[in-house]
N, C-alpha and C positions, 0 to 999 in steps of 0.2 A: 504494500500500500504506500500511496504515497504519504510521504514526514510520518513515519513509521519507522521508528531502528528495529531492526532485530539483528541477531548475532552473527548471522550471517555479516551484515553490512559492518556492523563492530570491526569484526576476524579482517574482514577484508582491508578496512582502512587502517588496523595497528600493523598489517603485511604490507601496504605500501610506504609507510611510516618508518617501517624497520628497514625496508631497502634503502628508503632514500637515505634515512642515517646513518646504516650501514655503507653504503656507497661515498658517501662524505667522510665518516670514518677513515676507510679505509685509503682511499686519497690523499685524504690529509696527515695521516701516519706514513705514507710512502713519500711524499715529499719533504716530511720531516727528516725523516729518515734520508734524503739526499742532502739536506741541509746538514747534517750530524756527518755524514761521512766528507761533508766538504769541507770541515770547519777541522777534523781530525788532519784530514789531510794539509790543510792551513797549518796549522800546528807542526807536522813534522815537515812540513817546508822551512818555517821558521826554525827549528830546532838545528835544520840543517844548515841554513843561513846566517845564523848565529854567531859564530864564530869568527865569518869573513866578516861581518858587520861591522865587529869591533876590532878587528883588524884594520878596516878601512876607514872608519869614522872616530875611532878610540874610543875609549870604557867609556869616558863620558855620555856622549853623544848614542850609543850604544846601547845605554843603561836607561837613558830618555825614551826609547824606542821599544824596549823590553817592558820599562815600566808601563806603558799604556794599551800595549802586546797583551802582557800578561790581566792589565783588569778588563780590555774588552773580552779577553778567556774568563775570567771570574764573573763577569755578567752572562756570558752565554749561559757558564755550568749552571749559575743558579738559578735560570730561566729554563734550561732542559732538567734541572730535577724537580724544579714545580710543575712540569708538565708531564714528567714519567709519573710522579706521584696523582698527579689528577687520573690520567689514566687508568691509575690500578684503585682509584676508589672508585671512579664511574663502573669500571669491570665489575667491581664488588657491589656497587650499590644494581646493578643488571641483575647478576648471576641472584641477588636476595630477592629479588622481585618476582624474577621467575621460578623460582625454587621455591614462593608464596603461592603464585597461581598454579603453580604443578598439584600442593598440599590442598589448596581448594577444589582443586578437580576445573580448574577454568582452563578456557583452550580457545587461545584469541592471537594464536599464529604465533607467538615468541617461540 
């Protein structure tokens, strides 16, 4: 009927719901994931380059270039472990919801 829900209609729209955020998910953790391997690889560039640096520019000048090296790395680390950590509690806040509607016997496509 019409402007009538029933479970059917429920089931159907938490399945397109979960694709689409699934889909976005999953996207957006592969692109982090390219950003995490490029910023590593930054890293052992620099580690590499290190040496000549301060050969060429002396400690000084060197240490100027490392210092701010080093805290734009201290702002990345703590911006990818506030977001590894968001991830494993969304995971967990998921997995208890559906493990709620598992116990009630509901069945709306999770």
């Amino acid at each position: 009927m019409f402007g009538k829900l029933n479970s059917n209609m429920i089931r159907q729209g938490f399945k397109q719901g979960k694709a689409f955020l699934g889909n976005a998910y999953h996207k957006t953790k592969s692109f982090l994931g390219d950003v995490d391997s490029g910023v590593r690889l930054a890293k052992d560039i620099f580690s590499i380059l290190q040496p000549a640096a301060k050969s060429l520019l002396g400690n000084t000048n060197a240490g100027h270039v490392n210092k701010h090296v080093v805290k734009a790395l201290s702002g990345y680390e703590n911006v990818r472990s506030k977001v590894m950590e968001t991830d494993e509690n969304v995971n967990h806040h998921v997995s208890n919801i559906i493990g709620d509607l598992k116990k009630k016997n509901i069945n709306i496509g999770l």
